[in-house]
C-alpha positions in Angstrom: 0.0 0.0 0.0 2.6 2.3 0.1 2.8 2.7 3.8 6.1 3.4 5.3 8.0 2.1 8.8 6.4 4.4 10.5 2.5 3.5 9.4 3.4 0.4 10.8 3.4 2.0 14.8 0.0 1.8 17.2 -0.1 3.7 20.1 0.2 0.5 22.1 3.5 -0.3 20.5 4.5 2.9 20.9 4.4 3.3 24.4 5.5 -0.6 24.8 8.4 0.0 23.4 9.1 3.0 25.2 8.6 1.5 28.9 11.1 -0.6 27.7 13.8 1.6 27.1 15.4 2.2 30.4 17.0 5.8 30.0 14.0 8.1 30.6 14.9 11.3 28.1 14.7 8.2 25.2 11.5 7.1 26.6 10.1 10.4 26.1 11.6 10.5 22.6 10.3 7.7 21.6 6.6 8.8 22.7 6.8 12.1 20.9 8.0 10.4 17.7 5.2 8.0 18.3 2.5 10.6 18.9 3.9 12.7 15.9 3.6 9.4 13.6 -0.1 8.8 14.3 -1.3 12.5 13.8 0.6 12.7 10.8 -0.6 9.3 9.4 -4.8 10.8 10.7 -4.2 14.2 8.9 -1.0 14.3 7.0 -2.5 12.1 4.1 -5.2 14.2 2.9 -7.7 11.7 3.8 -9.0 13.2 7.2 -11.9 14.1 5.4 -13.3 10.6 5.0 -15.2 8.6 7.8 -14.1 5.2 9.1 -12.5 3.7 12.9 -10.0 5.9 14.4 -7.2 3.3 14.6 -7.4 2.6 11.1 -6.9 6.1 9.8 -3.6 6.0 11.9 -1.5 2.8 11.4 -1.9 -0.1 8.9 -1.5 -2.8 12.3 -5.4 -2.5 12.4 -6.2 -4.1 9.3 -3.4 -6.8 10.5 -5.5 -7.3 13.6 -8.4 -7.4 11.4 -6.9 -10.5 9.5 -5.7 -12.5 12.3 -9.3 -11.7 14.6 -11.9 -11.4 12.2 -14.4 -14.3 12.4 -17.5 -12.3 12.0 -20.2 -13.6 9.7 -19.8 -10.5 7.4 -16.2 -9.3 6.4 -15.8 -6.3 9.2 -16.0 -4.2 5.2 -19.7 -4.8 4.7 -20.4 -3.4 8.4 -18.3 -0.7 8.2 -19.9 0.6 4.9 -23.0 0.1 6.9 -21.8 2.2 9.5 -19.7 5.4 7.7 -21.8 5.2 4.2 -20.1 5.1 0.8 -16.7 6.0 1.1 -14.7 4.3 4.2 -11.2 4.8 5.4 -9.6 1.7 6.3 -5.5 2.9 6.9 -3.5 6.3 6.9 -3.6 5.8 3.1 -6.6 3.6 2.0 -10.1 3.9 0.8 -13.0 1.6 0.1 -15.5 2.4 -1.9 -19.5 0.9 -2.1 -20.5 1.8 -4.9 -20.7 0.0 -8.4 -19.9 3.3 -10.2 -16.3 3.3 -8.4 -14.9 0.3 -10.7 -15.0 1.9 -13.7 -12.9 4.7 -12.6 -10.8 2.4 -10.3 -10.1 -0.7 -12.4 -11.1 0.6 -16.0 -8.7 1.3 -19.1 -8.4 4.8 -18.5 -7.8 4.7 -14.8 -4.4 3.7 -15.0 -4.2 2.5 -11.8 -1.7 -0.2 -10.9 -1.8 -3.1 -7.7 -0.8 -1.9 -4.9 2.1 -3.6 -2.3 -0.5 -5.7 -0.7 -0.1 -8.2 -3.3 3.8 -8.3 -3.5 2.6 -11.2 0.0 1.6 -13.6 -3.1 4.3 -13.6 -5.6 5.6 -17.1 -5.8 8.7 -18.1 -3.7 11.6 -20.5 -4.0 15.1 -20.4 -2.1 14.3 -16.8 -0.6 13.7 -15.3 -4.8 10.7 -13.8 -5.0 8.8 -14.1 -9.1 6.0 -12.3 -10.1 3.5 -14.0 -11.8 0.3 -12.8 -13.6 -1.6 -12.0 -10.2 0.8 -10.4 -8.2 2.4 -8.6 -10.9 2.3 -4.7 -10.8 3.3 -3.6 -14.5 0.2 -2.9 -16.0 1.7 -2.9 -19.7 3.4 -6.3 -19.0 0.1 -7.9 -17.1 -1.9 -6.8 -20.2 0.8 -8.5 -22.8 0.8 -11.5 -20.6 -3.1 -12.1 -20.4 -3.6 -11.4 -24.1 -0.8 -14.3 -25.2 -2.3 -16.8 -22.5 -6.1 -15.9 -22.6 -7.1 -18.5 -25.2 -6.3 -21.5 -23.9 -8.7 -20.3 -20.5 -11.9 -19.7 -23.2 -15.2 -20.6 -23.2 -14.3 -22.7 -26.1 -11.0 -24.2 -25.2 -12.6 -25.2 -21.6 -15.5 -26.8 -23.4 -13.3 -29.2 -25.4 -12.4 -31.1 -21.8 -16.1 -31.6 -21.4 -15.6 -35.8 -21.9 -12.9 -35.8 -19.6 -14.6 -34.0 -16.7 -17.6 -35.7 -17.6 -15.4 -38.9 -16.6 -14.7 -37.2 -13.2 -17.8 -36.1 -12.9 -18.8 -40.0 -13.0 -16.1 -40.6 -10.4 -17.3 -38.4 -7.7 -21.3 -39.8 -8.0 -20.1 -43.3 -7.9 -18.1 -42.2 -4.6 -21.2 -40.4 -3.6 -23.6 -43.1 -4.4 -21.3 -45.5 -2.2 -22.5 -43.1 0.9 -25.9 -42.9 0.4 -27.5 -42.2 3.3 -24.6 -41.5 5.2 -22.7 -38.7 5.9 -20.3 -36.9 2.7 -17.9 -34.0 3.5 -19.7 -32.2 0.3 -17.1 -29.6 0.3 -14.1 -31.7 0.8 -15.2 -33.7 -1.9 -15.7 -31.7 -3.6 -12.4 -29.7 -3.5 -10.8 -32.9 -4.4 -13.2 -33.2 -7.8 -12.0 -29.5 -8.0 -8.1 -30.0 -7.9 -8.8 -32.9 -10.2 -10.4 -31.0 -12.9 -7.8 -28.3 -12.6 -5.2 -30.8 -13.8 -7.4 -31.9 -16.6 -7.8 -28.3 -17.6 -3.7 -27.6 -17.7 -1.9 -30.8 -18.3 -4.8 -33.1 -19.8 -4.5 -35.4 -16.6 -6.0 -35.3 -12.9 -3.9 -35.3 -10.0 -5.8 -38.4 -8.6 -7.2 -36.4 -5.3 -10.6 -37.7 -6.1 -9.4 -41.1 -6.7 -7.2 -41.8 -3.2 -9.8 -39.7 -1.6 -7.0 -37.4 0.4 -5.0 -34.8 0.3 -2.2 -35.8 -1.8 0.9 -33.9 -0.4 -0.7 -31.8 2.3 -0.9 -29.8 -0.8 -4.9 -28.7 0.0 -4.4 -28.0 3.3 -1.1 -25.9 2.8 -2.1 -24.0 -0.1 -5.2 -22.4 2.5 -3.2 -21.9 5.5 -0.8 -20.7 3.4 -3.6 -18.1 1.6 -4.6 -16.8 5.6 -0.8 -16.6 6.1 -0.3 -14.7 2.9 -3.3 -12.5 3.4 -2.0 -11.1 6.9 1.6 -10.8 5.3 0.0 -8.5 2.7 -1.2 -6.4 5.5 2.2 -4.9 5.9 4.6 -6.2 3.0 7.3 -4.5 4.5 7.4 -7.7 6.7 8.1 -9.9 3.9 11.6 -9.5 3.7 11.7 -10.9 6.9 9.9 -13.9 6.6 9.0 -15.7 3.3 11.6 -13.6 1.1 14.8 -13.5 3.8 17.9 -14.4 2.8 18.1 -17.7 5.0 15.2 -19.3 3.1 17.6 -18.7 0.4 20.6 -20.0 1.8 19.1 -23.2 2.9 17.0 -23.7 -0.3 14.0 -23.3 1.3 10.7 -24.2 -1.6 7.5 -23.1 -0.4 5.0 -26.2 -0.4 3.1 -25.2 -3.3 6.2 -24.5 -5.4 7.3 -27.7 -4.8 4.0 -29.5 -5.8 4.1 -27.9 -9.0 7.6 -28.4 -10.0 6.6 -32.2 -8.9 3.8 -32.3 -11.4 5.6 -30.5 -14.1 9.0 -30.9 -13.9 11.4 -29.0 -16.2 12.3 -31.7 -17.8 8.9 -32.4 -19.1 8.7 -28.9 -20.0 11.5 -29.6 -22.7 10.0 -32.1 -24.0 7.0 -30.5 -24.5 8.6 -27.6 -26.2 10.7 -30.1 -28.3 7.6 -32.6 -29.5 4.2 -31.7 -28.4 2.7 -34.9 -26.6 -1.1 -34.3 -27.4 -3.5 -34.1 -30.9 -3.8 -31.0 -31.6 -7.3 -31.4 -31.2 -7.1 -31.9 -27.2 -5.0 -29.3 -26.2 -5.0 -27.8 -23.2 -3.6 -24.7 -20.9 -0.2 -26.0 -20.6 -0.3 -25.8 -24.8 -0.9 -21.9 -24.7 1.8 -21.3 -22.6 4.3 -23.2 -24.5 3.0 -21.7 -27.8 3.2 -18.3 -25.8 6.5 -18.9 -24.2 8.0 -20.4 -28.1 6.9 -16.9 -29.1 7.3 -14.7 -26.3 9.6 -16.2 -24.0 11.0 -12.8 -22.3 7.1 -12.4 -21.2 5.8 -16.0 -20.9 9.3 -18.0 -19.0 9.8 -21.3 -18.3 8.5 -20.2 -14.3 5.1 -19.2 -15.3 4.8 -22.2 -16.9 5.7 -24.0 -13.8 3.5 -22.1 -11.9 1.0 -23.1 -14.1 -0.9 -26.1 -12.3 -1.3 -23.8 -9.2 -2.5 -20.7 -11.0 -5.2 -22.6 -12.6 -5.7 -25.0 -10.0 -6.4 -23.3 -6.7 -8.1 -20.1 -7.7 -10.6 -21.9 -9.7 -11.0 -25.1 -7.0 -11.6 -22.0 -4.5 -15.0 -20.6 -6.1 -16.4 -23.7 -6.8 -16.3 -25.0 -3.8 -17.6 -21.9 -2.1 -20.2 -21.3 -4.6 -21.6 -24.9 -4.3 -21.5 -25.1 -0.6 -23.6 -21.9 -0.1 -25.9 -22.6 -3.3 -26.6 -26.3 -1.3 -26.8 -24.3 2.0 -29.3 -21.4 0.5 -31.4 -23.9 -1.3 -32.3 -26.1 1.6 -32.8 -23.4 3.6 -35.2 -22.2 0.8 -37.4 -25.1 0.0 -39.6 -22.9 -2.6 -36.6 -22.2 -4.5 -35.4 -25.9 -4.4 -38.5 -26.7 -5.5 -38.7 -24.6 -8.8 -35.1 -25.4 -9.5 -35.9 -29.2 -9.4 -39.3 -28.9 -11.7 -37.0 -27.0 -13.9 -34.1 -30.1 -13.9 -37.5 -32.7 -13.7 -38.6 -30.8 -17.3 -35.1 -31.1 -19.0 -34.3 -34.4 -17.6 -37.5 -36.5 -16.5 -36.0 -39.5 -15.9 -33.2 -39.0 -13.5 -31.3 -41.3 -15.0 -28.2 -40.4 -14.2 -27.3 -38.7 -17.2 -24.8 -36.2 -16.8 -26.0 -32.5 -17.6 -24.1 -30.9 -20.9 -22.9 -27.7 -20.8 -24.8 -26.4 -24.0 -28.1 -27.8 -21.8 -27.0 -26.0 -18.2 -25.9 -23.1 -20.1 -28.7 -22.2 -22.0 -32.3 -24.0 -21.2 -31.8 -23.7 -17.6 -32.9 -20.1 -16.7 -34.1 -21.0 -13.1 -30.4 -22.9 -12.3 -28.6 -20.0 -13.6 -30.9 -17.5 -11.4 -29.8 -19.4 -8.3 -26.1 -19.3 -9.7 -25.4 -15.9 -9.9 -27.7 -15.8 -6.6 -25.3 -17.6 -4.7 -22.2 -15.6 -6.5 -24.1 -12.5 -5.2 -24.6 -13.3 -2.0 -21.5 -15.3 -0.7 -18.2 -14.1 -2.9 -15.2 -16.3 -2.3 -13.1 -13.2 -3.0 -13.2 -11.6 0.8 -10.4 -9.2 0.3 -10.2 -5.1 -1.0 -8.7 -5.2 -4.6 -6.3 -2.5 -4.0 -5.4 -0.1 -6.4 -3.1 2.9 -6.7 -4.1 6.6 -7.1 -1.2 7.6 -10.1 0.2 11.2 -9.8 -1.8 14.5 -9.8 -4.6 12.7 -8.0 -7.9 11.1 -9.4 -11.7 11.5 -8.9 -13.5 8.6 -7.5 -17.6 9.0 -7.0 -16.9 12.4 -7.2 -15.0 12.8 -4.5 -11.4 14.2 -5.1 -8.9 11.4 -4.0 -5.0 11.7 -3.2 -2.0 10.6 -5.4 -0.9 7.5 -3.7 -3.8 6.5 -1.7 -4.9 2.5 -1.8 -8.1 2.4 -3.3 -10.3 -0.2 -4.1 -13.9 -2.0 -4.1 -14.4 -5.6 -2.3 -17.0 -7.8 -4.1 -19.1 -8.6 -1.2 -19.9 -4.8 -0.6 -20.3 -4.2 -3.9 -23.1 -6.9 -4.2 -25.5 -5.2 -1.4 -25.8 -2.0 -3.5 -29.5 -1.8 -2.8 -29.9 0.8 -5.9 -28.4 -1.8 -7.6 -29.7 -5.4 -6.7 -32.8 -4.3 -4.7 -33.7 -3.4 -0.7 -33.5 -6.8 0.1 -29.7 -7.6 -0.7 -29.4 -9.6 2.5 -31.8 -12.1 1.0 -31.1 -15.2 -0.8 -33.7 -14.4 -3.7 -32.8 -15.9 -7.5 -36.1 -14.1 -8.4 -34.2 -10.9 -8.9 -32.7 -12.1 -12.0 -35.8 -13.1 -13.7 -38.1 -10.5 -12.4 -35.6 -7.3 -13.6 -35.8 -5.2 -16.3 -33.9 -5.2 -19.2 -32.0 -2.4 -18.2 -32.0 -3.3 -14.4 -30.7 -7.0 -15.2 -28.0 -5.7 -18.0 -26.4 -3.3 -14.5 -26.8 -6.2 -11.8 -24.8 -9.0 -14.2 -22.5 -5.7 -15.2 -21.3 -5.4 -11.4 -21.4 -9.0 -10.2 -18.1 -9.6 -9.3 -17.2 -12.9 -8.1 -14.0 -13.4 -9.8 -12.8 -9.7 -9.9 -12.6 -6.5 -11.6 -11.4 -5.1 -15.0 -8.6 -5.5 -16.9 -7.8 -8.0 -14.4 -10.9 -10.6 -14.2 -9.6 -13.9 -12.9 -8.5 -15.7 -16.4 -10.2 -18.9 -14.8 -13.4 -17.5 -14.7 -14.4 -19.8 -17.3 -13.5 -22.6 -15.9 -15.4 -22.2 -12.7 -18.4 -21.2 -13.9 -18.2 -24.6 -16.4 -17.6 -26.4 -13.4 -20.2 -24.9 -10.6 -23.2 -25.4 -13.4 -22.6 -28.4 -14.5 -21.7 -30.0 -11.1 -24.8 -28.2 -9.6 -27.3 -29.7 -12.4 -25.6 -33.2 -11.5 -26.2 -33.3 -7.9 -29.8 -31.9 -7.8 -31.0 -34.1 -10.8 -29.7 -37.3 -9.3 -29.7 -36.7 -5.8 -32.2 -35.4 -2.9 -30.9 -33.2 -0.1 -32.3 -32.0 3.3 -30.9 -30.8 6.2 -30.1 -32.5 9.3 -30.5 -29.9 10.9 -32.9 -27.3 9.7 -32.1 -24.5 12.1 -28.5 -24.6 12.1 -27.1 -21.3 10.1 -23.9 -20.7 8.5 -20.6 -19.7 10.1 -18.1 -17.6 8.6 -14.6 -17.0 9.3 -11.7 -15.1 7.1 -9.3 -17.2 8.7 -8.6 -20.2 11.4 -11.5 -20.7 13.3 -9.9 -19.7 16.3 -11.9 -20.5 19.4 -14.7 -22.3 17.7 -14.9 -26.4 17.7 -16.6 -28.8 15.3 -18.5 -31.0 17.1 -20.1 -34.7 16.3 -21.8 -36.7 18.3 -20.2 -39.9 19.7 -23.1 -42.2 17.7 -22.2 -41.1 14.8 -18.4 -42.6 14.3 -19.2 -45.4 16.2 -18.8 -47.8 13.3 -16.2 -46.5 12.4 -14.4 -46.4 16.1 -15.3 -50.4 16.1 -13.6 -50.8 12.9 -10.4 -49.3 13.8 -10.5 -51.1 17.5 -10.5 -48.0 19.5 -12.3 -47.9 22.5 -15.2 -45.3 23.4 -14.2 -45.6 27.1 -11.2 -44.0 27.5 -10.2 -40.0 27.3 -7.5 -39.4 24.2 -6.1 -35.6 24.7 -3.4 -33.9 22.9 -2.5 -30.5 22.8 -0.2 -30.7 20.3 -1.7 -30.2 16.6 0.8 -32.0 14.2 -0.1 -35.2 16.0 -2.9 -36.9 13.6 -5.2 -39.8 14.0 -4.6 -42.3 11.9 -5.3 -46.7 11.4 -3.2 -48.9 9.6 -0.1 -51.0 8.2 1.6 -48.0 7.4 1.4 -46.4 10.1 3.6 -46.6 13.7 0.5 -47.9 15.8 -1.1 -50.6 13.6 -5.1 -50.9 15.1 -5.0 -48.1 16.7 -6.7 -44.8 15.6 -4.4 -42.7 17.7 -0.8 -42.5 18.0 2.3 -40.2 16.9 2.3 -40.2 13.1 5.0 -42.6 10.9 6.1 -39.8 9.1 7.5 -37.3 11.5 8.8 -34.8 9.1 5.8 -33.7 8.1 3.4 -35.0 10.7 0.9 -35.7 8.1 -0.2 -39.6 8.0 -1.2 -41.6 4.1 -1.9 -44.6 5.2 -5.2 -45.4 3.3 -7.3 -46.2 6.1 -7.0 -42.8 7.1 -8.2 -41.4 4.1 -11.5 -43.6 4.3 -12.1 -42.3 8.0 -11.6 -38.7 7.3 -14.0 -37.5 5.1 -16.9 -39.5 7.0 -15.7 -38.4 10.6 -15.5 -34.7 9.7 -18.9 -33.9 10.3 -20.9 -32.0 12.6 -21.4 -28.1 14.0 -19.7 -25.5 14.9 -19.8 -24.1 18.7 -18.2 -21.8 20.5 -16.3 -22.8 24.1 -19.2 -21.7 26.1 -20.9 -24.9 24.1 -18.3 -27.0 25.5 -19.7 -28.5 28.3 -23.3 -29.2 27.0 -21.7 -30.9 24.1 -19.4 -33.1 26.1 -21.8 -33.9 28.5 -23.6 -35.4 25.6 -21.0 -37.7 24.4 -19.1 -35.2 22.2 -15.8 -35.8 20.2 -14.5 -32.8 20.3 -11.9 -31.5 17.2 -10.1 -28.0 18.4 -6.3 -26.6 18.1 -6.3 -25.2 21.5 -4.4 -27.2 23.8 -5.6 -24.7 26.7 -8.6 -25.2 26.0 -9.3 -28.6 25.5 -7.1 -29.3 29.5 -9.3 -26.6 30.3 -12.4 -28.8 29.6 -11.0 -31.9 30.8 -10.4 -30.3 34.1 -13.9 -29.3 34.4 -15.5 -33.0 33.5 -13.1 -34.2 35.5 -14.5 -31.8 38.4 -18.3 -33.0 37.8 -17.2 -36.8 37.3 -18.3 -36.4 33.8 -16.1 -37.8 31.0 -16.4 -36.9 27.6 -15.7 -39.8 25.4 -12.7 -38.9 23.0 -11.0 -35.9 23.0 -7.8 -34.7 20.4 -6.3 -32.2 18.5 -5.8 -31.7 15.1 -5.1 -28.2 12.7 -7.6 -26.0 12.5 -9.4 -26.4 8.9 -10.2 -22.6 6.9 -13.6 -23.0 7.3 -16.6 -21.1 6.4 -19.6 -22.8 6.3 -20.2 -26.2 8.3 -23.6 -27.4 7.9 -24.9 -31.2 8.3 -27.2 -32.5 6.0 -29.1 -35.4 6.1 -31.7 -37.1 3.5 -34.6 -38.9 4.3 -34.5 -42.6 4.4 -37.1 -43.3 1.9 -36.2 -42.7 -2.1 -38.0 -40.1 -3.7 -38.7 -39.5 -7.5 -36.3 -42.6 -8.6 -33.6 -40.1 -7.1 -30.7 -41.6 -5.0 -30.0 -39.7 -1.6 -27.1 -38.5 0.2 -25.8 -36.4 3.4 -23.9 -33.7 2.4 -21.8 -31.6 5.3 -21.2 -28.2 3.7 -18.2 -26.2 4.4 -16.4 -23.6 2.2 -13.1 -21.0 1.9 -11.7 -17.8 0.0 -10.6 -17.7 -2.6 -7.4 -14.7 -4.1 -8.1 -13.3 -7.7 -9.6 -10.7 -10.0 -11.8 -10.2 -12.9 -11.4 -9.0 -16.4 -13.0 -6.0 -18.3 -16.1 -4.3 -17.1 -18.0 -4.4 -20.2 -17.6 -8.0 -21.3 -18.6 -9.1 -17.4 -22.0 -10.0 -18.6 -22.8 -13.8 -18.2 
């Protein structure tokens, strides 16, 4: 953002750090420099003018605390905006702005307004060297040269030419579905896996195999979003970078960053030459990876051999991201609104009677299923993955933004899920899950709300894969609600939110239902398990250290992650329940709880306190905290209905990091 060492002091650092320095005329120093820092950083700016929270408009470590403490079930954005009104100031130099009209003059051609240091956090890392790549990247003119060389292979067009091979996945994750009917499915889990699968299709012509071993191959999942939360309070102050990610030890000791290394695992350099030297695919099934080598053949001081490494991550994780959000709130929204669920299923009953399993095309899902593609862009509007201000610099001489005169050098920017509740917009009711909206507008009034929905992004810089989500989220979403029915478990549970680790929440499950799956791995209900530490994992079989038994230290101590196969049966079955705070503790432990939490503190805490009252709750461990944001149960009935199979579906979704391409041509 611009902000300098000094942005970086609070007035609680500043007089910590005085009270520790002993000589008293320093002390003093050190307060008046401090005091001096924060006025200038409120008024020296030329921002005092706009409204927002004191502490913001004077040091940049409030938006850090923001990142690390924010589990609010509205980014602390949208309730600001509620609060000041249009225009909010969230640091010494930084704006957000409400409305639509701001993105045209923000992220537009003729704004010429570049990224701001906020996303230097996510340029890709390896041995201590930082490289740009097409999202961190802050040359406009070498961004726009990039994107124009690359942009075919992520069309419309291109993605549809994968359709058979998705299809194929597609077929994977029902048959794994169907083998849990009537049992509990991590839906979003799953789901991610399909995602990460289809990514690979989409660049290299081949899945990873997630979907197949049913885990996370690699840790790579689960690093790639703690790594996203880490990244996103780095980016709070990038002068800390140097210091951590980028320091000249990581460099020394050859230090790769996790997803670095999964991508130069999936397409080593070696393959790369081979590809450049005798293209391994008919022309007529190319994919992603075959633009960028035609790019980099062309091009190669713009498109270099890194990018093209980079490759299976750019496509991958952004994409997997959105979809997973988008169809864990569109499940979520639709169960809790039986009226739309029951207009979207006449619609799939009228297209496909039968429910024969067929699996939707993307010409059908596309076109003759207005009621689907209402609920879509619904679920986009409502529930973003992007939860993060796309951050902009003001160029030199100054610029006008809503009309309101705006400083050279000032952080500007617009965040999807404000943008989206712009009642002039999208209607009074923008809280409301409400596919109506689309159908019932006007011409006019539908052409401005598709203009300014903004899942993916903004301007010049809309998220390439774009494409590829939306391909995936409609035909995935026609799939599930033609074969399958879906209700709740329970019907008065409500989403939870988080931008980050959950924090001082727990997911909870009851006791009954991992009981077959306790008796299979020959652990006993009877006995406490406790462990504050959260790299120990529970785990079952050969491959592990403890052989039969479902907990233990894990066989593979570097990483602390366990393989065994077992383990990725258990997992996606056990990880099921709700979310409750530690006040909930107690009630749920008294009931037979297995508790899953990070807090070591906590946990003894709670042991201690059955222990008190002679009450024992049955299990107890710890394991990492998953990013979660939504964690609903749902259960179907036990009856088929309509021919359709059933399922139980937990819901549970994340954020997702990227942008969107030119205003005009954001109409779906």
């Amino acid at each position: 953002m611009g902000q300098t060492t000094a942005e970086f002091l609070t007035g609680g650092l500043v007089v910590s750090v005085a009270l520790s320095i002993p000589f008293a005329p320093f002390r003093a120093l050190v307060l008046i420099f401090g005091a001096l820092t924060l006025l200038h950083n409120k008024f020296g700016n030329g921002l005092a003018c706009f409204p927002g929270p004191f502490w913001a408009s004077t040091t940049n470590f409030w938006r850090l605390r923001e990142a690390y403490t924010n589990g609010d079930k509205r980014p602390t954005i949208v309730q600001l905006h509620d609060k000041y009104g249009d225009v909010v100031r969230l640091g010494p130099k930084a704006l957000s702005f409400a409305s639509p009209d701001a993105i045209d003059e923000i992220y537009g051609p003729k704004a010429n307004m570049a990224k701001s240091k906020w996303y230097m956090a996510f340029e890709a890392h390896g041995k201590g060297e930082k490289k740009e790549n097409i999202f961190s990247t802050r040359d406009i003119h070498w961004h726009a040269r990039y994107r124009e060389l690359v942009k075919p292979g992520f069309s419309i067009n291109h993605v549809g030419h994968k359709e058979d091979e998705i299809d194929d996945l597609i077929k994977l994750l029902l048959q794994q579905f169907d083998e849990q009917t009537d049992k509990a499915v991590d839906l979003p889990g799953t789901l991610q896996y399909f995602t990460f699968d289809a990514g690979g299709v989409f660049a290299f012509s081949r899945p990873y195999g997630f979907l197949k071993k049913r885990f996370d191959i690699d840790g790579i999942i689960q690093s790639v979003r703690s790594g996203s939360t880490h990244l996103n309070r780095l980016a709070q102050v990038p002068f800390f970078q140097m210091f951590l990610d980028q320091n000249p030890l990581a460099k020394y000791f050859g230090f790769i960053a996790p997803p670095m290394a999964f991508a130069k695992k999936y397409l080593p350099e070696k393959r790369i030459d081979e590809e450049i030297v005798q293209p391994s695919k008919d022309p007529e099934h190319y994919d992603i990876l075959d633009a960028y080598l035609a790019a980099h053949k062309t091009n190669p001081g713009v498109v270099t051999r890194n990018e093209i490494v980079d490759l299976g991550l750019m496509v991958v994780v952004p994409a997997s991201e959105a979809v997973r959000t988008a169809m864990s709130v569109l499940v979520f929204q639709l169960l809790k609104h039986p009226a739309a669920l029951a207009k979207m299923q006449q619609e799939l009953d009228g297209v496909y009677p039968d429910h024969s399993g067929t699996i939707p095309s993307w010409g059908v899902v596309s076109t003759q299923l207005p009621y689907l593609d209402a609920c879509i862009k619904e679920t986009f509007r409502i529930h973003p993955s992007t939860g993060f201000l796309m951050e902009r610099i003001v160029p030199a001489g100054g610029a006008v933004v809503c009309g309101r005169f705006v400083p050279a050098g000032t952080a500007v920017g617009c965040l999807p899920w404000v943008i989206h509740r712009h009642k002039p917009t999208f209607g009074d009711d923008v809280d409301a899950f409400r596919p109506e909206r689309w159908l019932e507008a006007s011409p006019k009034q539908r052409e401005r709300m598709e203009k300014f929905l903004c899942p993916f992004g903004f301007g010049s810089r809309l998220c390439l894969g774009r494409d590829i989500g939306l391909f995936e989220t409609y035909k995935i979403a026609a799939t599930l609600f033609n074969r399958y029915k879906i209700s709740l478990e329970n019907p008065d549970q409500d989403m939870h939110i988080t931008w980050g680790n959950i924090g001082k929440d727990f997911l909870a499950t009851t006791v009954k239902s991992l009981t077959d799956l306790y008796a299979v791995a020959g652990s006993p209900l009877d006995r406490i398990y406790l462990t504050s530490s959260s790299k120990l994992q529970w785990h079952v079989g050969s491959g592990c250290s403890t052989p039969g038994s479902l907990f233990g230290p894990c066989s593979n101590p570097a990483s602390f992650r366990c393989r065994c196969e077992r383990l990725s049966q258990i997992m996606p079955s056990t990880a099921i329940g709700t979310v409750v705070g530690p006040a909930d503790l107690d009630s749920h432990a008294a009931a037979g709880a297995v508790i899953f939490g990070q807090s070591g503190n906590l946990l003894k805490s709670l042991v201690n306190a059955q222990h008190h009252r002679k009450k024992h709750p049955d299990v107890l461990y710890s394991q990492p905290n998953r990013h979660i944001e939504v964690d609903v149960t749902v259960n179907a009935a036990a009856a088929a209905m309509d021919q359709q199979q059933q399922v139980i579906v937990q819901d549970e979704e994340g954020e997702e990091k990227e942008e969107q391409e030119d205003i005009k041509d954001n109409v779906w």
